[in-house]
C-alpha positions in Angstrom: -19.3 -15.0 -27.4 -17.2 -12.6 -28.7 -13.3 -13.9 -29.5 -10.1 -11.4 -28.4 -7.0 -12.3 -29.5 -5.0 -10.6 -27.1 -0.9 -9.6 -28.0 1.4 -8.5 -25.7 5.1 -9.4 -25.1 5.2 -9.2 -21.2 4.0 -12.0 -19.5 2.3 -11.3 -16.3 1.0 -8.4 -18.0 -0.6 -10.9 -21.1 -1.8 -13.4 -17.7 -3.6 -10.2 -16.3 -5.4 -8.7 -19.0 -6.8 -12.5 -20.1 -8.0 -12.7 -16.8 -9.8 -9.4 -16.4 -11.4 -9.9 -19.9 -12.6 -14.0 -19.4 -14.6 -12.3 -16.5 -16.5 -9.8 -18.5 -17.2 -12.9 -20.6 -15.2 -12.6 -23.9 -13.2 -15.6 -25.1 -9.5 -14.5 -24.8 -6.5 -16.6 -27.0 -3.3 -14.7 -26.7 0.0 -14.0 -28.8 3.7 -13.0 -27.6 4.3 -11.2 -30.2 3.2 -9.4 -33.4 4.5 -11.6 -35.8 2.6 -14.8 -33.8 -0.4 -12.5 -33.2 -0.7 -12.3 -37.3 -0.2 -16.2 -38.0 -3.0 -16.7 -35.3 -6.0 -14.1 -36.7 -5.2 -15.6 -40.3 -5.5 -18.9 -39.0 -8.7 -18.4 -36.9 -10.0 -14.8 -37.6 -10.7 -13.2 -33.7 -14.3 -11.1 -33.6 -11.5 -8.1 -31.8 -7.6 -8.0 -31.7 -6.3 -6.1 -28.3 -2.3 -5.4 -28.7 0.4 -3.4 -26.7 2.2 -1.2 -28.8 6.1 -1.2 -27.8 6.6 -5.3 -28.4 9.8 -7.0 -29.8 10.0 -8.3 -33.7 6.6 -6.6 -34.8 5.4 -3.8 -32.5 1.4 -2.6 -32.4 1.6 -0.1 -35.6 3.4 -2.6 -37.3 0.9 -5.7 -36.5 -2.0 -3.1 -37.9 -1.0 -2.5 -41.5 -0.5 -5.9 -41.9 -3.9 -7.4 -40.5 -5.3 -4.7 -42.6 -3.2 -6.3 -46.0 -5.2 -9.2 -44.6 -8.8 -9.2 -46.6 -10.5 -11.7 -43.9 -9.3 -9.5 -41.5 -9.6 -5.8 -42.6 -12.9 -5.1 -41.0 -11.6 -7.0 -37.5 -11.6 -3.5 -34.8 -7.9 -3.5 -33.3 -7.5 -1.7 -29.6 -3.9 -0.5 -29.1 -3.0 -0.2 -25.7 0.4 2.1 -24.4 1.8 3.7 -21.5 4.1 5.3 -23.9 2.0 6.8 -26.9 -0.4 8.9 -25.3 -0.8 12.1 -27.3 -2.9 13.1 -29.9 -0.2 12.5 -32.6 0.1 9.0 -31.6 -3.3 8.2 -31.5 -3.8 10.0 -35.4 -0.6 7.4 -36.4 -2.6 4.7 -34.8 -5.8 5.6 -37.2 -3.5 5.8 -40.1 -2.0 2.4 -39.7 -5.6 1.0 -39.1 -6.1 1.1 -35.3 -9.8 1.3 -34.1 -8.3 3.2 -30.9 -5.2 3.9 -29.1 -6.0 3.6 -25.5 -3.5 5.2 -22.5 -3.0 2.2 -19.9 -3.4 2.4 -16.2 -2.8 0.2 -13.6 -6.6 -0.4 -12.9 -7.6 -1.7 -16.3 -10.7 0.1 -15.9 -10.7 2.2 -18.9 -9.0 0.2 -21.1 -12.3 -2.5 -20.5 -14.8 0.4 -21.2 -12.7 0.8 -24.2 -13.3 -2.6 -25.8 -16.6 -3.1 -24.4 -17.7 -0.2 -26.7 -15.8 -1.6 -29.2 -16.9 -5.2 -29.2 -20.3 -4.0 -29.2 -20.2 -2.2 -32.2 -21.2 -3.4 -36.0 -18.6 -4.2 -37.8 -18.3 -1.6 -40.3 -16.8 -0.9 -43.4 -12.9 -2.0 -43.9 -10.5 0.4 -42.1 -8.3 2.6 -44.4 -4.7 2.3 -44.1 -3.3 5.6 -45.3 0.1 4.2 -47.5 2.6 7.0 -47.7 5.9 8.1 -46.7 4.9 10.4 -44.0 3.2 7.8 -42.2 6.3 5.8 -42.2 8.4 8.8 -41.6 5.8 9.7 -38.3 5.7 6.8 -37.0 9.8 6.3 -37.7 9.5 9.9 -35.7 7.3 8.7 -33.2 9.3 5.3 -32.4 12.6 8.0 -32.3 11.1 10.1 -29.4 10.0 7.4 -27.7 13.1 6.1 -27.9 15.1 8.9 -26.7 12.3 9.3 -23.9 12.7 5.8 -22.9 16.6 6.1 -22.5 16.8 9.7 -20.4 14.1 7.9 -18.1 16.8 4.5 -18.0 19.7 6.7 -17.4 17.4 9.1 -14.8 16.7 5.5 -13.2 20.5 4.5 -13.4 21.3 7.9 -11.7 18.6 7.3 -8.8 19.6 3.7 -8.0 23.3 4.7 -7.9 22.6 7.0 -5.4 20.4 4.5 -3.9 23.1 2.3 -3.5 25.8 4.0 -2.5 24.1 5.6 0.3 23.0 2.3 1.9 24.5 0.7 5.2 25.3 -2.5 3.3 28.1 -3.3 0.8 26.2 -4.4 -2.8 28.0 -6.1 -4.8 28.8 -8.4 -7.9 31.4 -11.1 -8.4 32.4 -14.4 -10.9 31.7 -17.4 -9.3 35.4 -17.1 -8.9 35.1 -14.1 -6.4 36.3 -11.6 -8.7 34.6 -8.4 -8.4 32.6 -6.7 -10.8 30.7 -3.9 -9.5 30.6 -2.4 -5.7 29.0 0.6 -4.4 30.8 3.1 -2.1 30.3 1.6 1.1 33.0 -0.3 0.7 34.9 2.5 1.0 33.6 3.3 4.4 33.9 -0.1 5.5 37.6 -1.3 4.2 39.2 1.7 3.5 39.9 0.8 -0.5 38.6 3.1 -3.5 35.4 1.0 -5.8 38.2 1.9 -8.7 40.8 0.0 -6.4 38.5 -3.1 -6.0 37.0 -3.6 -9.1 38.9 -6.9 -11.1 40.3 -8.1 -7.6 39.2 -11.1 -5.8 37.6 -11.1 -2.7 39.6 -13.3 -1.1 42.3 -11.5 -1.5 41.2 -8.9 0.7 40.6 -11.2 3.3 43.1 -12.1 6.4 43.6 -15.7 4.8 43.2 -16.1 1.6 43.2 -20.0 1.2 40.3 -20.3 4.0 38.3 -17.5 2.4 38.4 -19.1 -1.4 37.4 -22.8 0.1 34.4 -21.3 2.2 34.0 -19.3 -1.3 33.8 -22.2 -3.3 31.9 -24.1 -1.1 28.7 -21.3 -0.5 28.6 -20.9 -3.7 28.6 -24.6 -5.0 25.0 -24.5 -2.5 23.7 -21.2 -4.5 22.2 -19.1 -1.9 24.2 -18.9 1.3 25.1 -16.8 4.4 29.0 -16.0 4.5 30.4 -14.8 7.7 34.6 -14.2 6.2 37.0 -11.7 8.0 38.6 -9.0 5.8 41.6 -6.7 6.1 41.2 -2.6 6.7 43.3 -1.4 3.7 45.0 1.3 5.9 44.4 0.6 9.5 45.0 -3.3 8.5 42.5 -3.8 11.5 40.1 -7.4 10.9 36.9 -6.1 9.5 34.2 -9.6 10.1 31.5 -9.2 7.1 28.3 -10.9 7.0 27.0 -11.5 3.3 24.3 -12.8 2.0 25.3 -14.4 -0.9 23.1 -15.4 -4.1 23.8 -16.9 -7.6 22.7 -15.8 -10.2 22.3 -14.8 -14.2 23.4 -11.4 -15.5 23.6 -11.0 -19.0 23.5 -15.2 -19.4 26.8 -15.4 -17.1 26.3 -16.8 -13.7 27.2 -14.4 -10.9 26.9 -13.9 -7.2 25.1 -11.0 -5.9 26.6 -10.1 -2.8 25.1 -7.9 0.3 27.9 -7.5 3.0 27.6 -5.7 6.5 30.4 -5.2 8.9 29.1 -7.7 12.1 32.5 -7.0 14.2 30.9 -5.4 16.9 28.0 -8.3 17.0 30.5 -11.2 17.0 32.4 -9.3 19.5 29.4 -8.8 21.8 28.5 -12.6 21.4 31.8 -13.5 22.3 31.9 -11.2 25.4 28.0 -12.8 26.2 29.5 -16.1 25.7 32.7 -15.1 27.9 30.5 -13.7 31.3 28.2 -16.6 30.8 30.8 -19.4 30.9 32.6 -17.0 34.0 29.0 -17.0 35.7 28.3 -20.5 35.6 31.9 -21.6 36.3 31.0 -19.4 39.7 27.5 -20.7 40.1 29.2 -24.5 39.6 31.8 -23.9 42.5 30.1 -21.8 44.9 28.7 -24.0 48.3 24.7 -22.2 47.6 22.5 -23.3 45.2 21.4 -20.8 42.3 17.7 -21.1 41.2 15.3 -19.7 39.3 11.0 -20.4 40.1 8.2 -19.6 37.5 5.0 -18.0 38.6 3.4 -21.1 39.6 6.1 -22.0 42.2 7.7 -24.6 39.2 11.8 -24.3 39.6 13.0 -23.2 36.1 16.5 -23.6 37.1 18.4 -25.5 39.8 22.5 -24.9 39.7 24.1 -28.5 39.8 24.9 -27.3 44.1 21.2 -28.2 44.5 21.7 -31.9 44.1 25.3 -32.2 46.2 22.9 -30.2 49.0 19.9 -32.3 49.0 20.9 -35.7 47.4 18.4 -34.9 45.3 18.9 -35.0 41.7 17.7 -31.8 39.6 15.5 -33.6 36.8 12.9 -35.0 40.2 12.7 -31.4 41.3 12.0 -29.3 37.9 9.3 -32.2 36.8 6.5 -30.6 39.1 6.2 -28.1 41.8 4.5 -30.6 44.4 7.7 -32.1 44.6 9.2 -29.2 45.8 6.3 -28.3 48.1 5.9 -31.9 49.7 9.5 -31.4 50.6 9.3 -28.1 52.5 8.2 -29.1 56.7 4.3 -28.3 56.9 4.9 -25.9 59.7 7.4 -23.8 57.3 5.2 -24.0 54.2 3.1 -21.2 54.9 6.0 -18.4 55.5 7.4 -20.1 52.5 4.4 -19.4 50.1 4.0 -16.0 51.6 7.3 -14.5 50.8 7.2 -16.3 47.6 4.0 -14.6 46.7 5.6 -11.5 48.2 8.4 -11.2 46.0 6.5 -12.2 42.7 3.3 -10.1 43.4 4.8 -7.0 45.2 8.6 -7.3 43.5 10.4 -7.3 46.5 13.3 -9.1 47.9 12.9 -11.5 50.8 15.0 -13.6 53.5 13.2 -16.9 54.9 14.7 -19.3 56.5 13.0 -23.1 56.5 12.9 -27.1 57.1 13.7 -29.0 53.1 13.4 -32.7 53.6 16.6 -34.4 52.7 17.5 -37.5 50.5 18.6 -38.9 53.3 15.2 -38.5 55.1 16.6 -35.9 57.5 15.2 -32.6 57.7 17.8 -29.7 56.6 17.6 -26.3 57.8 18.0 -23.7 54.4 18.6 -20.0 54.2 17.4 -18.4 51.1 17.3 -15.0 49.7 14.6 -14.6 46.7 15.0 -11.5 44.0 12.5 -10.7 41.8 13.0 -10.5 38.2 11.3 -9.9 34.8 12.1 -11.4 31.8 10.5 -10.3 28.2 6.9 -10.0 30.3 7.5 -12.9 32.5 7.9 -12.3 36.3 10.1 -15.0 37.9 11.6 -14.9 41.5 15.4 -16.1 41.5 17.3 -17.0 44.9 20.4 -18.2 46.9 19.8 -21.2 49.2 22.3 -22.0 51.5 22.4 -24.9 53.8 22.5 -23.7 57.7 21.7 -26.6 59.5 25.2 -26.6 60.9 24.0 -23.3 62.9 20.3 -23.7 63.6 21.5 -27.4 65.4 24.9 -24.7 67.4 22.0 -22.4 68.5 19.6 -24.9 69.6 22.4 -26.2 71.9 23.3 -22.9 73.3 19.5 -22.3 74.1 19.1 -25.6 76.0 22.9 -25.0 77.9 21.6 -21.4 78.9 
């Protein structure tokens, strides 16, 4: 089985490529860097040596000139792999230095494994030259330079792009001290609090908030747990209006300090639409509480969802016996007024409209009550339901009995 010592100073990258090439057979050990990568093949000659090229310490070129010093090791074939040195320059450097080949990487793998199958399964051959003069050193001094210089404009291209990026976004980005000082912010924050990134950068966040003591304690305390949500209320610079931010706060490392990323979003309008939800539903059931009727809500198998607390002063029965099973509610309806009863029900579910029935419900007490109800259909998230009004007119149905039998 042919051996692979494998370099590469990237992790996942190294965990990858071992596991591609163990299941096209070859035995794979693996190296961080170039300097390890040399200790190992004296140690243990490999039948191939596969390396990256831009590494820490030792890089690929380097790694190659001294395997080849090597003598149990100057006939070993060595694979460079890049995503950087791709030209024909780079891969004559790479022959000079004592590279088999200088392969292109892609995100497949796919080439780079028909690469070093056609290597591995050559003879080994005589040993490589090393050409040893000062325009090698000076080429590949030249070819490190460009990369170099490549490698920056792309960082500072991808600097320019993710600035953009960030400024542009809905959300405030940014970084404080554990403290809450402020590091970096993007321009949002300009949008949202009315103060220049120039303006907030060395100021504490708590600062700009409407109390300052409050803000630094919840501060302290979110970031004591690491990873928190952090609902604070901050000051408009100008209008000096309350601004309620929502962040999303992480610790972390940045440059071996801990810091806390920040991602902040104004949430004034949702807090002040929850409180205005919370405000008509404490107004609606303060009316449903006092009102004489009973407000209820059935499911489409004729199970009450919802009985208002009316439903038990009406009937003397209490609400938990009634919302346990529909039969309950049927067996208590007079067995000449079930049938009208079911029908509108049915009506106003299956058709969606309103109906008025009027009914028998079998007290507490044991004494029949005359009801009035008015059912609504309604349709919740998919789910049809028929709400009503029940009101108890026994006092009238008993008045207009009377008044048939005096006339």
């Amino acid at each position: 089985m042919t051996t692979i010592l494998l370099v590469d100073d990237n992790a996942l990258q190294r965990k990858l490529i071992r596991a591609r090439l163990e299941s096209e057979g070859f035995r794979v050990t693996t190296a961080r860097n170039g300097r390890e990568a040399l200790e190992l093949a004296r140690a243990a000659p490999p039948d191939l040596v596969v390396s990256d090229v831009v590494m820490d310490e030792l890089d690929g070129f380097g790694l190659c000139r001294r395997l080849r010093d090597v003598p149990a090791l100057e006939r070993v074939p060595i694979v460079l792999l890049s995503a950087h040195y791709t030209n024909a320059s780079d891969r004559e450097l790479a022959r000079s230095v004592g590279a088999s080949e200088l392969i292109e990487r892609t995100a497949e793998f796919e080439t780079e494994l028909a690469e070093i199958r056609r290597v591995a399964a050559g003879q080994p051959g005589a040993p490589i030259k090393v050409t040893r003069t000062h325009e090698i050193y000076e080429q590949q001094l030249d070819a490190t330079a460009k990369l170099t210089t490549k490698l920056l404009a792309q960082s500072r291209d991808t600097e320019h792009r993710m600035k953009l990026l960030l400024d542009n976004t809905n959300d405030t980005i940014s970084v404080w001290t554990l403290a809450g000082e402020i590091l970096e912010a993007n321009r949002r924050w300009e949008t949202l609090l009315g103060v220049a990134v120039s303006q907030l950068i060395g100021r504490s966040i708590c600062d700009l908030a409407v109390d300052p003591v409050v803000a630094a304690r919840e501060l302290a305390e979110v970031v004591e747990r690491g990873s928190q949500r952090w609902t604070c209320a901050l000051r408009h610079a100008r209008t000096q209006d309350t601004v309620i931010f929502g962040f999303q706060i992480d610790v972390s490392e940045l440059d071996g300090q801990p810091v806390v990323f920040a991602i902040g979003r104004d949430i004034s309008e949702r807090i002040a639409a929850v409180e205005r939800v919370a405000s008509l539903e404490a107004m609606y059931r303060s009316l449903v509480e006092q009102m004489p009727d009973t407000v209820w809500r059935f499911a489409a198998d004729f199970t009450p969802a919802f009985l208002s607390p009316n439903f038990e002063r009406l009937t003397g029965i209490p609400i938990d016996e009634m919302t346990s099973s529909r039969e309950e509610w049927r067996g208590r309806v007079h067995p000449e007024d079930l049938p009208c009863v079911l029908a509108s029900f049915e009506a106003c579910h299956e058709q969606m409209k309103p109906q008025e029935i009027e009914y028998r419900f079998l007290h507490r007490n044991t004494q029949w009550q005359w009801h009035h109800a008015r059912l609504t259909p309604r349709e919740d998230h998919g789910r049809r339901f028929v709400d009503g009004l029940t009101s108890d007119v026994t006092g009238r149905q008993r008045r207009s009995t009377l008044l048939a039998t005096l006339f």
